[in-house]
C-alpha positions as CSV (number, residue, x, y, z in Angstrom):
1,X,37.1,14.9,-67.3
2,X,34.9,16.5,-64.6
3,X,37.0,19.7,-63.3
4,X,35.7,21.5,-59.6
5,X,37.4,24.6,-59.7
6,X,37.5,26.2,-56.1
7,X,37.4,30.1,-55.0
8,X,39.4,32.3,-53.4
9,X,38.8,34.4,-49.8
10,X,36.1,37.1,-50.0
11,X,35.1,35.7,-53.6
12,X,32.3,33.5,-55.0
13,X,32.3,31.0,-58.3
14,X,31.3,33.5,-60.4
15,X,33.1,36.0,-60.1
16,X,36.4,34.0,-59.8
17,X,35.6,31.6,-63.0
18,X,33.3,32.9,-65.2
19,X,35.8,34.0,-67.7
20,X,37.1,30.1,-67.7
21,X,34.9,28.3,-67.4
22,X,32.7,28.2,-70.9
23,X,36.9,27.9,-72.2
24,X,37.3,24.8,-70.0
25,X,33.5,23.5,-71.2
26,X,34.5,23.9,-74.7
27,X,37.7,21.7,-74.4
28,X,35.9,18.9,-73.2
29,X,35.3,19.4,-69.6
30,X,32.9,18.8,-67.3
31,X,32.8,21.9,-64.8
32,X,31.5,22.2,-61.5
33,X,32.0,25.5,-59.1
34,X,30.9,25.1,-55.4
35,X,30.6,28.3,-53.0
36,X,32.0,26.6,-50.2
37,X,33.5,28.3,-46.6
38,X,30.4,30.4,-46.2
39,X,30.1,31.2,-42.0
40,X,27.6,33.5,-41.4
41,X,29.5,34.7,-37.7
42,X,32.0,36.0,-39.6
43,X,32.5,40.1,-40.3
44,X,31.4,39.6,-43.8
45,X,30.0,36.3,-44.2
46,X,26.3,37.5,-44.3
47,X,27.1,39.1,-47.6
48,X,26.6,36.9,-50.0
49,X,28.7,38.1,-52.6
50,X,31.7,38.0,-50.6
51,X,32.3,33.8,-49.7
52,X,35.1,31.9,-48.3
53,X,35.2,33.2,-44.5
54,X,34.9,30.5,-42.6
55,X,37.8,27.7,-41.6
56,X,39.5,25.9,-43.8
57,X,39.0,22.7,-42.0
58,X,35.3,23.2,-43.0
59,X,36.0,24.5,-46.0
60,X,37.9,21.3,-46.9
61,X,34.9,18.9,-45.3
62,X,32.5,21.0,-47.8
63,X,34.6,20.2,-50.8
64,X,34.9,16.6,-49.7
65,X,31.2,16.4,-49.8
66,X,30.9,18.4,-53.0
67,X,33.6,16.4,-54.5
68,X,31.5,12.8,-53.2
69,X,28.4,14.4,-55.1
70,X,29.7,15.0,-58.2
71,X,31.5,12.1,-58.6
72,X,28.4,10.0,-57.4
73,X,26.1,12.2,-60.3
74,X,28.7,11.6,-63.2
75,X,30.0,8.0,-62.7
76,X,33.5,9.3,-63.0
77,X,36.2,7.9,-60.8
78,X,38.5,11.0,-59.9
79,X,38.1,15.1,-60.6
80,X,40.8,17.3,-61.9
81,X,41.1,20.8,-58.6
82,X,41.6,24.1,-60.2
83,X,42.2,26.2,-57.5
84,X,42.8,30.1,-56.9
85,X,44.1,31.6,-53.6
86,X,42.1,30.0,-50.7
87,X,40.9,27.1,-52.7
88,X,44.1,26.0,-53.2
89,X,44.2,25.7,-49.2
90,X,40.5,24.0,-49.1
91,X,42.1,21.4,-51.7
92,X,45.1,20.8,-49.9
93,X,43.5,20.3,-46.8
94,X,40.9,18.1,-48.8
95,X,43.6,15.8,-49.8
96,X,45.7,15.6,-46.7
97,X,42.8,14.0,-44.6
């Protein structure tokens, strides 16, 4: 099952999921971790450590791509969300519109 797990505010992939995700690879999944939300305008988007600063609404359009993409490379019909703190708002948003 491919699994796009999806950062928090102020955060990037790596920092949020590197502890889980070789644990998720290892049972069988197929793992995928965008940086999404970047915005550059923002107070500390031009850091890029610090990710997730932009709108949601964009936020959600950049997972809808990213989600599109992967399932487009793997041939798989749906992806499992793993979400922490603002991700879980990108996701929702995602799957509302």
């Amino acid at each position: 099952m491919d699994t796009v797990l999806l950062r928090g505010t102020w955060e990037n992939a790596y920092n949020n999921f590197a502890r889980i995700s070789p644990a998720l690879n290892e049972a069988g999944y197929c793992v995928f971790a965008p940086n999404t939300g970047d915005k550059d305008s923002s107070a500390l988007g031009h850091i890029t450590a610090l990710r997730g600063t932009g709108p949601i609404a964009d936020s959600a359009k950049e997972v809808a791509y990213y989600i599109d993409a992967v399932l487009a490379r793997t041939g798989a019909t749906k992806v499992d969300i793993v979400a922490h703190s603002q991700g879980s708002l990108a996701s929702r948003q995602y799957m509302h519109f």
